[in-house]
C-alpha positions, 0 to 999 in steps of 0.5 A: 501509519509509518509501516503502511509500506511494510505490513502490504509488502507482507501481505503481498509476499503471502499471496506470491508465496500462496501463487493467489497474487490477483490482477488488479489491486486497489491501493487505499490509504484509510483508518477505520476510526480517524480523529475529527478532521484527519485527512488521509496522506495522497503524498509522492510516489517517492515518499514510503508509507503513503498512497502513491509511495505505496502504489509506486512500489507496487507497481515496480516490484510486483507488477512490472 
């Protein structure tokens, strides 16, 4: 998904705006039906729309 990092952001913002931003938060990268064989992307922290980029990003912008 190429807008992985942006549709959390969203839905991010509408909790902080809603003041229900939780403590934990689990990032998962999957699809509920992925063709034979896809592998979900782990990537690098430095890389948007990716488990860790997503996670990176959160973890600075949100739970410092």
């Amino acid at each position: 998904m190429d807008q992985y990092e942006e549709y959390t952001v969203r839905f991010l913002d509408c909790l902080v705006t809603a003041e229900a931003l939780p403590d934990v938060i689990v990032i998962e990268n999957f699809e509920a039906h992925p063709k034979p064989g896809d592998v979900p992307v782990v990537g690098r922290e430095w890389i948007p729309d990716t488990t860790l980029g997503v996670a990176w990003y959160l973890l600075n912008n949100y739970f410092q």
